[in-house]
The first five atom37 places (N, CA, C, CB, O) and aatype in JSON, in Angstrom:
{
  "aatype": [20, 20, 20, 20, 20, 20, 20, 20, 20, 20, 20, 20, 20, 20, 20, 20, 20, 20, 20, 20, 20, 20, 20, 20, 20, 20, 20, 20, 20, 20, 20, 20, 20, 20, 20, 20, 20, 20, 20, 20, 20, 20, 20, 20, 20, 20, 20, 20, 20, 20, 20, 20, 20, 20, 20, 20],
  "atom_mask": [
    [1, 1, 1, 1, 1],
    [1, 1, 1, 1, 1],
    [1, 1, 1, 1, 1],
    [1, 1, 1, 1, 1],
    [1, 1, 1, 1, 1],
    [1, 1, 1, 1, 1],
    [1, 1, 1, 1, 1],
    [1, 1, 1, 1, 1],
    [1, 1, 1, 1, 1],
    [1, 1, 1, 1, 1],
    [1, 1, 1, 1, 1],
    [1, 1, 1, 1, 1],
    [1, 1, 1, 1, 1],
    [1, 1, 1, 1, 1],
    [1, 1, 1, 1, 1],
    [1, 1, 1, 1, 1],
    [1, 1, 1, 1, 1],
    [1, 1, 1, 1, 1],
    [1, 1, 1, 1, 1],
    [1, 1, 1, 1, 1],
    [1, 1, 1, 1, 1],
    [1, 1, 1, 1, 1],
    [1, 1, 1, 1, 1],
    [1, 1, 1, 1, 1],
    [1, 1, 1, 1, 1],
    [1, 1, 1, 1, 1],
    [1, 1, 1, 1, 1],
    [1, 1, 1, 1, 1],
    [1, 1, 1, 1, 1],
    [1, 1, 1, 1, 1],
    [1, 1, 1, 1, 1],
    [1, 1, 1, 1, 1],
    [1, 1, 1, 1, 1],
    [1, 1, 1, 1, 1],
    [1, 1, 1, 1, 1],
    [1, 1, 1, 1, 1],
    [1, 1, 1, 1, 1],
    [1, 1, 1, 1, 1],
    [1, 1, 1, 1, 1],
    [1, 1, 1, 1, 1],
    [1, 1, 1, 1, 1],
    [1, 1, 1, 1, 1],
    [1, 1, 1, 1, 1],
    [1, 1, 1, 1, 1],
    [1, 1, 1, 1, 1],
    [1, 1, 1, 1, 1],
    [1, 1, 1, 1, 1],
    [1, 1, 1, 1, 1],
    [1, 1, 1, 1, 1],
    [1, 1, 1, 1, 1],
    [1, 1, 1, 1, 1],
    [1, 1, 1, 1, 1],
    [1, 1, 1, 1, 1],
    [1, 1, 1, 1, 1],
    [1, 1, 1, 1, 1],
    [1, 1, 1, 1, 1]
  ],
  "atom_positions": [
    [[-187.64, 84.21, 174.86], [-186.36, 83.74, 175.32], [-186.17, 84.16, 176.77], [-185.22, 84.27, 174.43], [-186.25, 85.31, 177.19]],
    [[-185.81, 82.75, 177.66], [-185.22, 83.39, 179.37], [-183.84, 83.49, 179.5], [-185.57, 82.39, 180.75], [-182.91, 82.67, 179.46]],
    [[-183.96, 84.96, 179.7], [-182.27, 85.05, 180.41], [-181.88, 84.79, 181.77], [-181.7, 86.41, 180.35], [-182.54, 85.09, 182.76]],
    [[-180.42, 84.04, 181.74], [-180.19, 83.96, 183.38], [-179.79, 85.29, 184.11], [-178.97, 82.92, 183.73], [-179.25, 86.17, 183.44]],
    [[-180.0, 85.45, 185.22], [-179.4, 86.85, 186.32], [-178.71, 86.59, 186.85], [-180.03, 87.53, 187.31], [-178.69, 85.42, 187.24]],
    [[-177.62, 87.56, 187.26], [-176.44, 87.42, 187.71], [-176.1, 88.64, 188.27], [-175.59, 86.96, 186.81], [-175.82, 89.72, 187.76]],
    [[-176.2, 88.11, 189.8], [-175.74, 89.27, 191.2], [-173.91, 89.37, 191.16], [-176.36, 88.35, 193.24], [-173.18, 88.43, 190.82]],
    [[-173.51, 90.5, 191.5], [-172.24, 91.07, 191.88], [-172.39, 91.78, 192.94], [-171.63, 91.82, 190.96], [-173.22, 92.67, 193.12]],
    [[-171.1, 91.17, 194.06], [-171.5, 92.15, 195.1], [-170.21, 92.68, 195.05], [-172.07, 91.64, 196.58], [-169.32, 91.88, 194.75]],
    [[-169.85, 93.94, 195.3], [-168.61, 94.67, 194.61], [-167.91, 94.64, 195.68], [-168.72, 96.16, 193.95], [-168.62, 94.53, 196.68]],
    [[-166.6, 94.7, 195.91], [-165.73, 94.71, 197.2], [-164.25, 95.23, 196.57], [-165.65, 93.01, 198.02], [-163.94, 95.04, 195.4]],
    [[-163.57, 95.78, 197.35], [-162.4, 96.03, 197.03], [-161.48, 94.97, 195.9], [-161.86, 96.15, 198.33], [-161.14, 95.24, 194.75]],
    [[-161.21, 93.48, 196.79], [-160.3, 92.85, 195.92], [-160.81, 91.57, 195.8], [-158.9, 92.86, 196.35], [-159.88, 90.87, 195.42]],
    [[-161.98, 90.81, 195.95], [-163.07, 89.8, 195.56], [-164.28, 90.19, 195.4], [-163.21, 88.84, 196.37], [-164.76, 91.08, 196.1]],
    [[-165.02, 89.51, 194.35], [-166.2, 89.69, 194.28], [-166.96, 88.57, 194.67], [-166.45, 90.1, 193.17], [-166.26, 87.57, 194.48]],
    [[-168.23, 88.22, 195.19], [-168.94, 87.25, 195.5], [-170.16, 87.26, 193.95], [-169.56, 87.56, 197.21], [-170.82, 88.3, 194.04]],
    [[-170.45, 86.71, 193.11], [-170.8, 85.91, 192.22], [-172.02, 84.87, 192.3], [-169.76, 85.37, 192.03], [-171.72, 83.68, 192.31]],
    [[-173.62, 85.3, 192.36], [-174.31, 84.36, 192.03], [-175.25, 84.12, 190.92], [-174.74, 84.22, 192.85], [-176.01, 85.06, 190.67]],
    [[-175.34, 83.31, 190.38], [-175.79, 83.63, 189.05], [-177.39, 81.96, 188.77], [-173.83, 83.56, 187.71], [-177.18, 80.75, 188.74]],
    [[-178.41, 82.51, 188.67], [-179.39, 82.0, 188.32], [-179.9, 82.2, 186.42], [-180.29, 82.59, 189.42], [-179.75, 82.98, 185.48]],
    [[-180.6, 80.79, 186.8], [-181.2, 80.59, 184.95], [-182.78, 81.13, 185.68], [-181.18, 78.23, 183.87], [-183.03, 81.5, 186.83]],
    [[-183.61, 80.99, 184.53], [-185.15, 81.35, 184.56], [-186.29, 80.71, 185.51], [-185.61, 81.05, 183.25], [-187.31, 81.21, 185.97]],
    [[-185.77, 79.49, 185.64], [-186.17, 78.73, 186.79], [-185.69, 78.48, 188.34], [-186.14, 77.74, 186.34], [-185.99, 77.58, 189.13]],
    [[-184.72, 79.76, 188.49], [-184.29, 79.74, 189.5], [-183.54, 78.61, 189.89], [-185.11, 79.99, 190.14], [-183.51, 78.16, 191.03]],
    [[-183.06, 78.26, 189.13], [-181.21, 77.42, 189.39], [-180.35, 78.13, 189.46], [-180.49, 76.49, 188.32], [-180.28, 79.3, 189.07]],
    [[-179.4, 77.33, 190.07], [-177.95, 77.94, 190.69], [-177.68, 77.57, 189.54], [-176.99, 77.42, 192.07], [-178.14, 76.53, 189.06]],
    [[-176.59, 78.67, 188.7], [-175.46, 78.73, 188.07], [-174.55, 78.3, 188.45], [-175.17, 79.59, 187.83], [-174.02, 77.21, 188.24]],
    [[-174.16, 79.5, 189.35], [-172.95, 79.97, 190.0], [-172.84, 80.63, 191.07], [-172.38, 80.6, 189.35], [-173.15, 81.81, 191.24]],
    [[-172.35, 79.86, 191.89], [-172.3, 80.63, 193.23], [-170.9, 81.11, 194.08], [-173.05, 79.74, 194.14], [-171.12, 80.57, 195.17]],
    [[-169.67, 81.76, 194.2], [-168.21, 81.55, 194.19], [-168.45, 83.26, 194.32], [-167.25, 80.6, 192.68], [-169.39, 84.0, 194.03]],
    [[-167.14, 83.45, 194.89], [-166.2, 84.36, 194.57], [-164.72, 84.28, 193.92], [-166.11, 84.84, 195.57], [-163.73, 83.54, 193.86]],
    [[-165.23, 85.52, 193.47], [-163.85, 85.58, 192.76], [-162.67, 87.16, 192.58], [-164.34, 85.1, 191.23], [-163.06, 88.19, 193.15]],
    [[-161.79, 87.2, 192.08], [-160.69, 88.18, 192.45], [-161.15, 89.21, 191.29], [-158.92, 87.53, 192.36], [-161.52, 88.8, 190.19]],
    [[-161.1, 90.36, 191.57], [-160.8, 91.06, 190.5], [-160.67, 91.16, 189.1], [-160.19, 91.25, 190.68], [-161.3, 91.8, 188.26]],
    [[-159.59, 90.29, 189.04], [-158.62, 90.09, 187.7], [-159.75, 89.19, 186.91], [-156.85, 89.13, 188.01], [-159.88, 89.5, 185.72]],
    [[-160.38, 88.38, 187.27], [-160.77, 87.58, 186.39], [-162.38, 88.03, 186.63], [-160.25, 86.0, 186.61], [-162.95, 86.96, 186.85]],
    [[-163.0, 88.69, 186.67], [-164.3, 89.32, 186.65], [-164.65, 89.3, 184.99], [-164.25, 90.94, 187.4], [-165.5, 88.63, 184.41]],
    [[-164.09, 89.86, 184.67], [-163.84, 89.69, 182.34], [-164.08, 88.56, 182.16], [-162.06, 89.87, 181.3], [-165.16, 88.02, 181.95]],
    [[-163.0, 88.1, 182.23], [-162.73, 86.16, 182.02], [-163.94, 85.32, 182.32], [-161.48, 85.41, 183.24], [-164.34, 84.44, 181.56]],
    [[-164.52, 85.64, 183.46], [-165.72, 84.78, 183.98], [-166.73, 85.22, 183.21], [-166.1, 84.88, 185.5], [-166.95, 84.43, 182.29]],
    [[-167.61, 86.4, 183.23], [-168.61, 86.65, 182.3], [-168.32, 86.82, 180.68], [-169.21, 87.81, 182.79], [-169.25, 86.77, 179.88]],
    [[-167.11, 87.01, 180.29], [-167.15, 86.81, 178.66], [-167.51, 85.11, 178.3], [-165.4, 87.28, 177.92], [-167.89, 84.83, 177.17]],
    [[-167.37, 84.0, 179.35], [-167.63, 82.62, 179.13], [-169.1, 82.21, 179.19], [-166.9, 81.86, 180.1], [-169.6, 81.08, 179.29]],
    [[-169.68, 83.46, 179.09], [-171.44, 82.91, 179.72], [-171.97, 83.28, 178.78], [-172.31, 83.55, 181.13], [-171.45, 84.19, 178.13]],
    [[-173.43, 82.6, 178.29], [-174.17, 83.5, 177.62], [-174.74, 84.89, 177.83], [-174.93, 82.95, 177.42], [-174.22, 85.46, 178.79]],
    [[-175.55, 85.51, 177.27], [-176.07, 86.67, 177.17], [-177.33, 86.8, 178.41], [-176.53, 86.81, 175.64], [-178.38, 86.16, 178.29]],
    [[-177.08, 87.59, 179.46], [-177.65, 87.69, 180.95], [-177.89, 88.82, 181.29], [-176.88, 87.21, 181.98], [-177.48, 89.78, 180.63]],
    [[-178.62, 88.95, 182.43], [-179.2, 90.14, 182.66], [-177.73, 90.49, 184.32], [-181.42, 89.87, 183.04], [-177.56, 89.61, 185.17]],
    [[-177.08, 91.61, 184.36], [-175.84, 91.49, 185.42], [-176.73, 92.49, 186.2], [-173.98, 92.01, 184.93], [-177.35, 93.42, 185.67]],
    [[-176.72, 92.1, 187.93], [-176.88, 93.27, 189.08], [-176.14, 93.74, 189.59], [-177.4, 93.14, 190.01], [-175.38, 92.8, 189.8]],
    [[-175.59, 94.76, 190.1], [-174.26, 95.31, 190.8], [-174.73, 95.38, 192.1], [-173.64, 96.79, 190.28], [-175.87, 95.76, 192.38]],
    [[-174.01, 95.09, 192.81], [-174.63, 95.88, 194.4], [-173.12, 95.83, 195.07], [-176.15, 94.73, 195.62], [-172.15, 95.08, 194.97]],
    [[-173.47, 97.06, 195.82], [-172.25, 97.02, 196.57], [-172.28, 97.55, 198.27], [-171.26, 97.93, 195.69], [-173.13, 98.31, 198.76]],
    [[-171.32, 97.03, 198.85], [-171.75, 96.58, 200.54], [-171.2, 97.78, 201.08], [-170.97, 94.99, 201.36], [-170.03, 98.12, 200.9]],
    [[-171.99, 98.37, 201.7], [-171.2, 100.03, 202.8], [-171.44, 98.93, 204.17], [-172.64, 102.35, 202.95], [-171.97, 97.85, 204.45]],
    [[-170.6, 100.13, 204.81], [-170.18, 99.82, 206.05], [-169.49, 100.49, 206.71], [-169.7, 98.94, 206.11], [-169.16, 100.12, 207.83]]
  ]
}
């Protein structure tokens, strides 16, 4: 079975969101707020999630 991957880049009050299947398709590519970070990945199947987060 291929799972899709799915980057998070962490930020204070949006997150940027890209998300690939096994063949390297775009999912999802967007940002989004906070609040709905839950909401968006409880709607997906079962994926592999990356965190990264931006210093500066």
């Amino acid at each position: 079975m291929s799972h899709s991957i799915y980057g998070i880049d962490l930020a204070k009050h949006s997150f940027s969101i890209h998300g690939e299947d096994h063949q390297g398709k775009v999912l999802i590519h967007k940002t989004i707020t906070r609040s709905k970070v839950l909401s968006t990945f409880a709607n997906i199947p079962p994926a592999f999630i990356v965190l990264s987060t931006t210093s500066g």
